[in-house]
C-alpha positions in Angstrom: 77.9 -119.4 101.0 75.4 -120.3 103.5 72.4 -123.3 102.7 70.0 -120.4 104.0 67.8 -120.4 107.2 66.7 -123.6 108.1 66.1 -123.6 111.9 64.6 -121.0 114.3 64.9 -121.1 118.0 62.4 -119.8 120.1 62.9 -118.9 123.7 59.7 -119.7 125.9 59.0 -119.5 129.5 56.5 -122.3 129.4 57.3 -125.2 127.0 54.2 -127.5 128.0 51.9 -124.6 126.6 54.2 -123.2 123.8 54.3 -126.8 122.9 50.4 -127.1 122.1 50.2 -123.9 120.1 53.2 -124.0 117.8 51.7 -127.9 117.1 48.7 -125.9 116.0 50.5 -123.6 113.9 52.9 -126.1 112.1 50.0 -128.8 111.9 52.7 -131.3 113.3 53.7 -133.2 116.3 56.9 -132.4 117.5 59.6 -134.7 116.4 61.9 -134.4 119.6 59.9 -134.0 122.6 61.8 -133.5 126.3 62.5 -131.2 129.5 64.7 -129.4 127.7 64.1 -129.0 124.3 61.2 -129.5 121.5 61.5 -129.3 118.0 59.3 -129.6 115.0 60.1 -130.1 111.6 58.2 -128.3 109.0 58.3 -127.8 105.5 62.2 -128.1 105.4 62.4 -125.8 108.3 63.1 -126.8 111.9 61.6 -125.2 114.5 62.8 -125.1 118.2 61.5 -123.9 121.8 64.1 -123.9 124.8 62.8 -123.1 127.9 63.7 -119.8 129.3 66.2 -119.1 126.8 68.6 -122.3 127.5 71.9 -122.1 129.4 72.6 -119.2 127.3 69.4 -116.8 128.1 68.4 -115.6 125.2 65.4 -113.7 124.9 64.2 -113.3 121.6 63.9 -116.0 118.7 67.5 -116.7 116.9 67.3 -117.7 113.2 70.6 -120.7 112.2 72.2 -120.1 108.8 73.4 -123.3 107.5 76.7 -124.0 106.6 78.7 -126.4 105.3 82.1 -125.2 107.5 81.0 -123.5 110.3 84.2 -122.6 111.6 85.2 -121.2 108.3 82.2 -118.7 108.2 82.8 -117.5 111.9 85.8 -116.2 110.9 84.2 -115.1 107.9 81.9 -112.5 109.4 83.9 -111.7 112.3 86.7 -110.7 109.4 83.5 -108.3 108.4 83.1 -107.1 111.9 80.6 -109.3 114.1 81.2 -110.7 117.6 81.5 -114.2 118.4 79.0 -114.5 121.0 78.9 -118.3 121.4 81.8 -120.3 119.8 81.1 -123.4 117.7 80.2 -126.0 119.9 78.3 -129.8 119.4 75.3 -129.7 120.7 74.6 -133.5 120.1 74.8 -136.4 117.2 77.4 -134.4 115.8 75.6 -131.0 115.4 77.7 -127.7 116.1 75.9 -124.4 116.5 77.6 -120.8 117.0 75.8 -117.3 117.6 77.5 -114.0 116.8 76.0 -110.5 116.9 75.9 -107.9 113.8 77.3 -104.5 114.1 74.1 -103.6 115.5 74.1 -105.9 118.2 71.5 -108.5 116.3 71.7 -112.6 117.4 72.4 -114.7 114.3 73.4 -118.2 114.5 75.1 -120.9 112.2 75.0 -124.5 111.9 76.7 -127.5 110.5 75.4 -131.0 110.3 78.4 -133.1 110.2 
């Protein structure tokens, strides 16, 4: 069981500008704010920009299913047939993050709070 989507990244190529209009969109100032990463929290969603896809270059927006175990799930849906594509790592204060790709080749990620 997942606690649903909760945090969207969002690969940009310029974060001073994406900055500015996804404040406009979400009505609120980031709450982190640096060279490398700015996030906004919205309505019980998070919402992230990395600059040119972060050290792992992705290009398209990657949605985080919440989990309570995230190590647990990734064998879960690799069991079902997805790809580990980045394995469960802390990104920080105790956050892990994972991405694996569907059967089809889709980015989905999962993370645990500790």
């Amino acid at each position: 069981m997942t606690q649903g989507i909760k945090t969207v990244l969002h690969p940009v190529s310029d974060l001073a500008t994406a900055k500015v209009i996804y404040a406009a969109l979400l009505g609120v100032p980031p709450t982190a704010d640096g060279p490398y990463y700015v996030g906004f929290d919205s309505e019980g969603q998070h919402i992230g920009l990395v600059p040119n896809g972060g050290p792992r270059g992705t290009t398209s927006p990657v949605a985080y299913w919440h989990v309570p175990d995230i190590e647990a799930k990734l064998a879960e849906v690799t069991a079902a047939g997805a790809t580990v594509k980045e394995p469960a790592h802390d990104v920080g204060g105790g956050r892990l993050v994972a991405t694996f790709t569907d059967s089809d080749g889709n980015v989905l990620g999962l993370l645990q709070d500790r």
